[in-house]
N, C-alpha and C positions, 0 to 999 in steps of 0.2 A: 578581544572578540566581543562584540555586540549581542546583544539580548537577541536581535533580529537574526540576526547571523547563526547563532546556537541553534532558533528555532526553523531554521531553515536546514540545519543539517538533522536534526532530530527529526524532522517531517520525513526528509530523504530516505534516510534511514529504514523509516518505520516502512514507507513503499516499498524500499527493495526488501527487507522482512517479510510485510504479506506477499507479496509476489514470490518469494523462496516458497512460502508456504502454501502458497496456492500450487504451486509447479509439487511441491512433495505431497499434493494430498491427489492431484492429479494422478502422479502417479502412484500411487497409496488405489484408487479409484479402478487405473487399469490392471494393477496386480490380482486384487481381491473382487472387484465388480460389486463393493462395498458405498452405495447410494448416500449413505453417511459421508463419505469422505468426497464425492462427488460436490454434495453442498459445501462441507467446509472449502473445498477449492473458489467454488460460485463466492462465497461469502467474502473471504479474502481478497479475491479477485474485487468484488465490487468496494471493498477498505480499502485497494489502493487506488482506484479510481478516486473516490471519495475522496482521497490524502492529496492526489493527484489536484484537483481541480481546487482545492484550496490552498497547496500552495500556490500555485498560479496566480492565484485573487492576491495573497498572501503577498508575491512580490510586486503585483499589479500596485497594490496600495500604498506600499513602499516605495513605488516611480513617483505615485502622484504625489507624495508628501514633501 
């Protein structure tokens, strides 16, 4: 397995992670109506976009080479 390859599954990964945790703070948010857990879902949410768009770049770079 390639260096590239590991970091491409380890990126993956980490998205589906925040997005678990975005969905259990979510609902962590509707049980208690807890503004705390509300952000941490927001926060999460915007780590996998973030993870999101650089892998993208990430394989983009990897065509080019």
């Amino acid at each position: 397995m390639s260096v590239a390859t590991a970091h491409k599954i380890l990126i993956s990964t980490a998205i589906a992670f925040f997005l678990i945790y975005a969905l259990w703070q979510l609902a962590e948010y509707r049980r208690s109506a807890d503004g705390t857990a509300l952000a941490w879902s927001v926060a999460a949410t915007g780590a996998a976009i973030g993870l999101a768009v650089y892998l993208r770049r990430f394989i983009r770079s990897l065509e080019r080479s």
